[in-house]
N, C-alpha and C positions, 0 to 999 in steps of 0.2 A: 607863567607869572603866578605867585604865592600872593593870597592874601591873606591879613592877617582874621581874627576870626571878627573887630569891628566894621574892618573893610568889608566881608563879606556880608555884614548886615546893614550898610549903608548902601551898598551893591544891589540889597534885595527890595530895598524901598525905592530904589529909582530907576531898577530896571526893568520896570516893563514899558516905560516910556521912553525910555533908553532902546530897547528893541524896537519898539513904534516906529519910533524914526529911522532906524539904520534898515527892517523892512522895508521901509517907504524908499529907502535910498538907493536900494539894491534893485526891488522895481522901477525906479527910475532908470539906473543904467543899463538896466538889460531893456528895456523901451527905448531908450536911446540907441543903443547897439544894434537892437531889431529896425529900427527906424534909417540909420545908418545903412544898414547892410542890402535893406531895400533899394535903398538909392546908391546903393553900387560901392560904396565904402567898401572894402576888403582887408583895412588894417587896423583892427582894435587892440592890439597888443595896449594900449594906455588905459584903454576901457575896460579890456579883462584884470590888468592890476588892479586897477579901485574895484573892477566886482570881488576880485578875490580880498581883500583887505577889507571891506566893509563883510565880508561872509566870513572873514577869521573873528573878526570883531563880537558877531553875534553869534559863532562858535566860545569863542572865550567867555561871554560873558554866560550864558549855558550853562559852560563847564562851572561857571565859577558858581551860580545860583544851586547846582546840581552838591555844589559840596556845603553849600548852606545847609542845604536839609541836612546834609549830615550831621553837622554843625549842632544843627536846633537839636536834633534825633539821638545826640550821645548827651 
């Protein structure tokens, strides 16, 4: 996804709170999964979707902060 260059500077004032949480969220379900898996669970295919989609999540938004500096820097 392309943002535009005010996107990416609306992006940069609200993402580390933005990360905050989607951290917090991904520790969640990997404690759940571990949690799970002790008690015998064997099938997280639903749990591994939302960890992967909340880790693309704070991949993108990364990516997206990463080309802010560029942004400021040209």
């Amino acid at each position: 996804m392309t943002f535009t260059d005010d996107e990416l500077r609306m992006l940069g004032l609200c993402a580390p709170t933005i990360l905050k949480m989607l951290k917090n969220r991904e520790e969640k379900i990997v404690t759940r999964m571990y949690g799970e898996f002790r008690n015998g669970k064997t099938d997280h295919l639903s749990a591994l979707a939302e960890f992967a989609c909340v880790r693309d999540q704070i991949h993108e938004i990364t990516s997206a902060l990463g080309r802010l500096e560029q942004v400021k820097g040209s």
